[in-house]
BABA-358520 format. One line per 8 residues: their letters; for each residue x, y, z of C-alpha. Coordinates in nm, 2 decimals, m for minus. Example, Ala and Ser with C-alpha at 12.3 -4.5 7.8 and 13.67 -1.06 7.14 Angstrom:
<nodes>
AS = 1.23:m0.45:0.78 ~ 1.37:m0.11:0.71
</nodes>
This chain:
<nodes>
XXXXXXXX = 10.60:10.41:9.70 ~ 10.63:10.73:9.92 ~ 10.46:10.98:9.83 ~ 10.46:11.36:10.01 ~ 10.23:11.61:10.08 ~ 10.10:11.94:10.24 ~ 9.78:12.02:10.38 ~ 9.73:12.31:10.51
XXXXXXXX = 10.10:12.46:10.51 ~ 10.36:12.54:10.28 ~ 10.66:12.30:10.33 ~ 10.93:12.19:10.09 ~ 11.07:11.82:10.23 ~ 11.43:11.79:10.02 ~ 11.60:11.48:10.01 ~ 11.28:11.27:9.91
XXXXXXXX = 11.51:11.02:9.69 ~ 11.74:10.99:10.01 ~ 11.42:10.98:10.25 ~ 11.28:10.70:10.03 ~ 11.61:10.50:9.99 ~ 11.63:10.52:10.37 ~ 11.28:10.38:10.41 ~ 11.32:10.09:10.22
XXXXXXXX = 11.61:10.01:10.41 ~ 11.43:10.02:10.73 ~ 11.13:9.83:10.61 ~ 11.43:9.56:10.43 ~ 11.57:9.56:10.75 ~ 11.29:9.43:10.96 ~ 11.16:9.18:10.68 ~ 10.92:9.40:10.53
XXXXXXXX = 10.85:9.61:10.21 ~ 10.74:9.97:10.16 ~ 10.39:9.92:10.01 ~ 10.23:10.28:9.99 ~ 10.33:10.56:10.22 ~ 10.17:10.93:10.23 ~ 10.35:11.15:10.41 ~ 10.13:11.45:10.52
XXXXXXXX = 10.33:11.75:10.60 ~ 10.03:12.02:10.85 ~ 9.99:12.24:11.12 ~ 9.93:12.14:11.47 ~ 9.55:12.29:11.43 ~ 9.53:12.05:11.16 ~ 9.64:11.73:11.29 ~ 9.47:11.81:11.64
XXXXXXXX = 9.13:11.81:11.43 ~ 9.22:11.50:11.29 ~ 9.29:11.32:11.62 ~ 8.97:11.47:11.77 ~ 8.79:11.32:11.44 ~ 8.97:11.04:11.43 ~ 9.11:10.91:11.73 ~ 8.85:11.11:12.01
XXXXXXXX = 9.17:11.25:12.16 ~ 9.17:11.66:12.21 ~ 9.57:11.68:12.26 ~ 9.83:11.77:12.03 ~ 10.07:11.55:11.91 ~ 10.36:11.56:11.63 ~ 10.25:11.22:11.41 ~ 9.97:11.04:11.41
XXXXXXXX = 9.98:10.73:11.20 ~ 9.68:10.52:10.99 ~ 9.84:10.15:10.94 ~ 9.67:10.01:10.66 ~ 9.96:9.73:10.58 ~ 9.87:9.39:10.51 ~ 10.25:9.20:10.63 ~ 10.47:9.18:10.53
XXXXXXXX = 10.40:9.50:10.31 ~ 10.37:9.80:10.48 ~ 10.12:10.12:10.41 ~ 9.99:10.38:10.54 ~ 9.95:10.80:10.58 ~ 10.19:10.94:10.87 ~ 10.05:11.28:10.94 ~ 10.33:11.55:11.06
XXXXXXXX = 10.28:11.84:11.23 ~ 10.56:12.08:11.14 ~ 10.47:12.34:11.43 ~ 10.51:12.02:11.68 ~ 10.83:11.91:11.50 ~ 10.97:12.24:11.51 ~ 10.89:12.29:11.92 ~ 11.03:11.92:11.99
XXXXXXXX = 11.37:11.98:11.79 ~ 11.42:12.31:12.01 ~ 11.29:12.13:12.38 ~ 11.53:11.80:12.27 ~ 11.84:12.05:12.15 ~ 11.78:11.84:11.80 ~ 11.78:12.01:11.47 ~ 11.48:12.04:11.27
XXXXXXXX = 11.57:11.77:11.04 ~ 11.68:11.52:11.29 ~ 11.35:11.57:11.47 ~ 11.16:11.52:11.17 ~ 11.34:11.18:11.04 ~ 11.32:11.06:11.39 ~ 10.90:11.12:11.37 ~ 10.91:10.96:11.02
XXXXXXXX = 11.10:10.68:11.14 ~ 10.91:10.64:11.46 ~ 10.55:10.60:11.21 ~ 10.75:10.36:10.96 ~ 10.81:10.18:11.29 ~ 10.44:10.18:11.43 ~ 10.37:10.09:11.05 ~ 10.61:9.77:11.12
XXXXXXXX = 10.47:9.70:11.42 ~ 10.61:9.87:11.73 ~ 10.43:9.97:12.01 ~ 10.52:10.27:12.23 ~ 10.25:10.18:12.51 ~ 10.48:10.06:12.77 ~ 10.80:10.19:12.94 ~ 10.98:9.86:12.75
XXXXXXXX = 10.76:9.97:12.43 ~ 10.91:10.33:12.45 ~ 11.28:10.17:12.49 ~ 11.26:9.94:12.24 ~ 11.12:10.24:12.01 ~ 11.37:10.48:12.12 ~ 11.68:10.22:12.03 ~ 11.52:10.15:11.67
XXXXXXXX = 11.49:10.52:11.59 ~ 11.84:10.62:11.72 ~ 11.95:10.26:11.55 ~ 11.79:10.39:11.22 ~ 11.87:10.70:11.22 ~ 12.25:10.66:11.29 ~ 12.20:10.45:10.92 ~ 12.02:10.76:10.76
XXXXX = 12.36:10.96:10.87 ~ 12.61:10.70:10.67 ~ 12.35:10.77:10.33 ~ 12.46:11.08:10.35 ~ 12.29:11.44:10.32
</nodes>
């Protein structure tokens, strides 16, 4: 089940039923199932604290991503910072919402069991999210 929230912003994320459909597919697709999911919509002050609480890193970053999954059933809370999604959508000439499924997709993918460590890590991630997300584009809007 994915379920979404807010924690220190106001965001409305439409499209949950599409968002969800979409998930399962990617879990399906790499032989796994969607166990529980929180999505976490914040701030960047907010997820900064939590990676400084966290993870001991003082940097900001647009998703960080607690794995809790026991395979081949995935779960876990994919914090989102909206401010960082928002400044990455304008640097990459994205739109908001294409930034923000590609950061969903890239924790569903860390959740699964990709790395982004390497220079082949980052490639292989890259390909998967533009893989996935050209499927997201044939569910439609």
């Amino acid at each position: 089940m994915v379920r979404y929230f807010c924690e220190d912003i106001k965001f409305n994320y439409k499209n949950r039923r599409l968002n969800n459909r979409w998930l399962r597919l990617v879990a399906g697709s790499e032989i796994c199932s969607l166990g529980d999911i929180n999505i976490i919509f914040c701030s960047d002050p907010y997820l900064l604290s939590v990676n400084l609480q966290y993870l001991g890193h003082d940097y900001y970053t647009d998703i960080i991503t607690f794995d809790y999954s026991e395979k081949p059933v995935i779960s876990g809370d994919l914090f989102i910072s909206i401010d960082s999604v928002k400044e990455n959508a304008s640097f990459y000439g994205a739109t908001f919402e294409q930034e923000l499924h590609r950061v969903i997709v890239h924790g569903i993918l860390h959740l699964i069991g990709y790395d982004d460590h390497t220079p082949e890590d980052i490639k292989v991630m890259r390909s998967k999210e533009d893989y996935y997300l050209d499927i997201r584009k044939s569910l439609g809007e």
